[in-house]
C-alpha positions in Angstrom: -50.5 56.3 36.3 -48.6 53.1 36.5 -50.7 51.4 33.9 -50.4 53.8 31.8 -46.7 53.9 31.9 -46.5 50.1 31.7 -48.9 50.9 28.0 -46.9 53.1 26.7 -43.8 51.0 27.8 -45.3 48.4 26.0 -46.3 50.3 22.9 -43.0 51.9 22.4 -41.6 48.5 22.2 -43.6 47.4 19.9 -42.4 50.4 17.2 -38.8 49.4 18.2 -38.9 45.6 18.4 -39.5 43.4 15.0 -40.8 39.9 14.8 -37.9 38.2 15.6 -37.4 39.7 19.4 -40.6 38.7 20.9 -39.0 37.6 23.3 -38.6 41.6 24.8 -42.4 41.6 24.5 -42.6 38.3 26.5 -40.4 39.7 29.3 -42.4 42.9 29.3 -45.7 40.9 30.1 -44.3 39.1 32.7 -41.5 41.0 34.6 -43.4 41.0 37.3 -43.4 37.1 37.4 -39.6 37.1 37.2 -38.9 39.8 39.7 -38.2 37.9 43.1 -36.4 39.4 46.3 -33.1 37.6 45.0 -33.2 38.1 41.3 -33.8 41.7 39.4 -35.2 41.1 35.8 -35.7 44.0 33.2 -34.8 45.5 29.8 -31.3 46.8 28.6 -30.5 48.5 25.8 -28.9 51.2 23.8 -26.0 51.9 21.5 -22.9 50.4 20.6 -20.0 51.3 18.6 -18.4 48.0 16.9 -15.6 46.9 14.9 -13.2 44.3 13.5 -9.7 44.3 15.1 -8.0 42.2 12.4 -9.4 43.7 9.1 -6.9 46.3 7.7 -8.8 49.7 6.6 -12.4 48.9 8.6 -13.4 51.9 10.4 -16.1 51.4 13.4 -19.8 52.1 12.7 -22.5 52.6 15.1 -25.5 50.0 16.2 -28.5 49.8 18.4 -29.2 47.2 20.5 -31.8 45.9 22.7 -32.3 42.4 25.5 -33.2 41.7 28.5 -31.2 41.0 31.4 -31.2 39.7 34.7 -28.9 40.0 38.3 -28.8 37.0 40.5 -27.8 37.5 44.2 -24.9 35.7 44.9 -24.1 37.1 48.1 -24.0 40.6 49.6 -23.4 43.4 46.9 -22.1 40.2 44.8 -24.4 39.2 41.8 -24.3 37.4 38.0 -25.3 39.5 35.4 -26.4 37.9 32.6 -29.4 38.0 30.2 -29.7 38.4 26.3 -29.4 40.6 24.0 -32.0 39.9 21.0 -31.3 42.6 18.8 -27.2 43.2 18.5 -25.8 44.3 15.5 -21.9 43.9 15.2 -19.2 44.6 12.3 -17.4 47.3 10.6 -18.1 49.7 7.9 -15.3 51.9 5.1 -14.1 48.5 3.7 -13.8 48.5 -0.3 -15.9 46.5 -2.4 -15.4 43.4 -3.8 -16.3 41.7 -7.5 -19.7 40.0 -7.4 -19.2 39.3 -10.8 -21.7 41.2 -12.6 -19.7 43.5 -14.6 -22.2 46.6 -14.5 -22.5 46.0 -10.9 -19.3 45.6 -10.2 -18.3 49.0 -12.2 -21.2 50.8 -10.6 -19.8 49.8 -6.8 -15.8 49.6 -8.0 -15.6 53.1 -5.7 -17.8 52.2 -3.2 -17.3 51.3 0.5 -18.5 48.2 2.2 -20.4 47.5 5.3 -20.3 44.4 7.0 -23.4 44.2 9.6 -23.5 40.8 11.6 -26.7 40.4 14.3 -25.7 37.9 17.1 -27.9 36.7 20.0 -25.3 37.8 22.9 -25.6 36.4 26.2 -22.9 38.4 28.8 -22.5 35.7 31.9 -20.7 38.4 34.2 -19.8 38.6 38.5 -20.6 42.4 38.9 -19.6 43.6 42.6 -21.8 47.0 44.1 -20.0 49.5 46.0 -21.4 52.9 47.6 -24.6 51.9 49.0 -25.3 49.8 45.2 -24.8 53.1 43.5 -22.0 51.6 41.8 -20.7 48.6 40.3 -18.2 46.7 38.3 -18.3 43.6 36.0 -16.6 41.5 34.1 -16.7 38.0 32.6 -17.0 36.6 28.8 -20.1 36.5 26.1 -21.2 34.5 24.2 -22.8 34.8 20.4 -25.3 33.1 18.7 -24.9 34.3 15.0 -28.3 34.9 13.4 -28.4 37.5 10.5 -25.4 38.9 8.4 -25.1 41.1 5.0 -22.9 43.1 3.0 -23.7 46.5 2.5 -22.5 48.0 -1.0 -22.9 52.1 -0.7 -22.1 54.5 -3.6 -22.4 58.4 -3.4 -20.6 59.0 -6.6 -23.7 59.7 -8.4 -26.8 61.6 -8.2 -28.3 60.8 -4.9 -26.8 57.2 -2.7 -27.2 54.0 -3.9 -27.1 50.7 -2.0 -27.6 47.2 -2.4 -27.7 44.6 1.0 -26.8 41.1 0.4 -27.0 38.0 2.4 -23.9 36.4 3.6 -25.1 34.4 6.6 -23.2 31.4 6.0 -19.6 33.6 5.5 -19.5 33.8 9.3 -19.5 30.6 12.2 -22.7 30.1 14.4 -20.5 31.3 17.5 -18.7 34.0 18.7 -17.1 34.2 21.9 -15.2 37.0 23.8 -14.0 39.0 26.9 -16.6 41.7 28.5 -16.3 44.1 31.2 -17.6 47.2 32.6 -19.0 49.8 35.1 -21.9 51.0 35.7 -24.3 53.9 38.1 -27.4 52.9 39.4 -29.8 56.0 39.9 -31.2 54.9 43.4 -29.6 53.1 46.5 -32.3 51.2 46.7 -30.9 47.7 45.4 -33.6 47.0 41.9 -33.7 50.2 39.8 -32.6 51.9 36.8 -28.5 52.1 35.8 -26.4 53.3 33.4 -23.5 51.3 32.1 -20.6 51.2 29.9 -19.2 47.7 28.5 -16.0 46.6 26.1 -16.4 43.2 24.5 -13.6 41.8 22.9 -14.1 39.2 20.4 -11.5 35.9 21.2 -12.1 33.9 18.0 -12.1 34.5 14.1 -15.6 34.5 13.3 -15.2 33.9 9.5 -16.1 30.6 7.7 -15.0 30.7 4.2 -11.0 31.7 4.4 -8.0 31.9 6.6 -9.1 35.6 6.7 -9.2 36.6 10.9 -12.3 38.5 11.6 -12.8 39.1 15.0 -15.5 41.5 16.8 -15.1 44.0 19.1 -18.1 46.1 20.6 -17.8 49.7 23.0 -21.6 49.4 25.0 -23.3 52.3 26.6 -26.7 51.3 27.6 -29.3 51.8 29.8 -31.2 48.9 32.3 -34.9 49.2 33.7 -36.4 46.9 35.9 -39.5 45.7 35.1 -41.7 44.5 38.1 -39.6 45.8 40.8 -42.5 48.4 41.4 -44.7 46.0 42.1 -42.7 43.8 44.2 -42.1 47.4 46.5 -46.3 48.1 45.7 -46.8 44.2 47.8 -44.4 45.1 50.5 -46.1 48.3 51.0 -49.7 46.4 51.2 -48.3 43.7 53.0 -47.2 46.0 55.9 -50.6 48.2 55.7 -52.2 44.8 56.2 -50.2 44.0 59.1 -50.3 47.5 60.7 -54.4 47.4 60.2 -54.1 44.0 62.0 -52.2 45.3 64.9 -54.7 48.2 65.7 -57.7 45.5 65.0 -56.3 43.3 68.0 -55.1 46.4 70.0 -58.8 47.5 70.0 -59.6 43.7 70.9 -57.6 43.7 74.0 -58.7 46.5 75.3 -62.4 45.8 74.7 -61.7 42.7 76.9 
């Protein structure tokens, strides 16, 4: 029943996950290599609602996002949280378009709205504290962003049916972004590796764009959702590590009295 939930784990990733975030694959493959008794390892993700604080008219738009993360014992009920998000979109949408200029084009999209969709690698590097058994926590630190994709989206719905055209502004934007993150979350068991539901606010500290004195700075609203991956196992080898040694008892129990 396990290996088949650890296939279809697997399979559903690979519908969600693109070429680029292998790395989610990788740390499905081997979670059980990186679960120890003082580390929890697993996959995070869900949706975020993101936005630019300094651009006058953007409206927020809504994002999926997927990583993997991992909690490092610090000391009792005291970890780091940190990890990686491979797949996080960030930006703002209901912007108005701008002259590319093409004049058709430009007279087509004149009415339009523009999107602006930025993906960052995100690493959070957060102290989270446990309360209530580890049913809950709190966090809070900074993140950090690796900038890897961006695009401008041009939509029209004037006409007959949507029309849209992506382009690539990559190098518009700097390679980093940097912020403010914090949080709660609810884990679903006491026990101190399993699933949890979360919350997190990132605010963006520095203007991200690379081509005028224009600030642009991110904001992000997380609500996401954490499995551990290998934890079951780790539980499966204390189990069979303590059926051993209860089957070694009895063994010499029988020995002494045979003697």
């Amino acid at each position: 029943m396990k290996k088949g939930l650890r296939i279809i784990t697997l399979a559903l990733s690979l519908i969600i996950v693109n070429k680029g975030d292998s790395q989610v694959l990788i740390s499905i493959l081997f979670g059980d290599a990186l679960n120890t008794p003082n580390i929890e390892f697993g996959l995070v993700g869900g949706d975020n609602i993101s936005y630019f604080t300094d651009v006058p008219g953007s409206k927020a738009m809504g994002n999926f996002n997927i990583g993997f993360y991992f909690h490092i014992l610090l000391k009792e009920n005291s970890y780091l949280s940190t990890g990686v998000l491979v797949k996080s979109n960030v930006g703002a949408t209901g912007m108005p378009t701008y002259s590319i200029g093409d004049a058709a084009f430009d007279s087509i999209y004149a009415s339009g709205t523009l999107t602006k969709k930025i993906n960052y690698f995100y690493v959070p590097i957060l102290f989270q504290q446990r309360f209530n058994d580890n049913r809950w926590y709190l966090e809070g630190g900074f993140q950090i962003g690796l900038r890897n994709k961006a695009n401008d989206i041009f939509d029209q719905s004037a006409f007959n049916g949507d029309l849209s055209y992506s382009t690539n502004v990559r190098d518009d934007y700097k390679h980093f972004d940097v912020g403010l993150m914090g949080g709660a979350g609810f884990k679903f068991k006491k026990q101190i590796k399993s699933m949890a539901l979360g919350v997190n606010y990132y605010y963006g500290l520095m203007n991200v764009n690379a081509v005028s004195d224009t600030q642009i700075r991110n904001a992000s609203a997380y609500i996401y959702l954490k499995i551990p991956i290998g934890a079951n196992a780790e539980k499966s080898a204390a189990k069979a590590k303590a059926k051993a040694d209860k089957k070694a008892a009895k063994e010499a129990e029988k020995t002494n009295k045979k003697n």
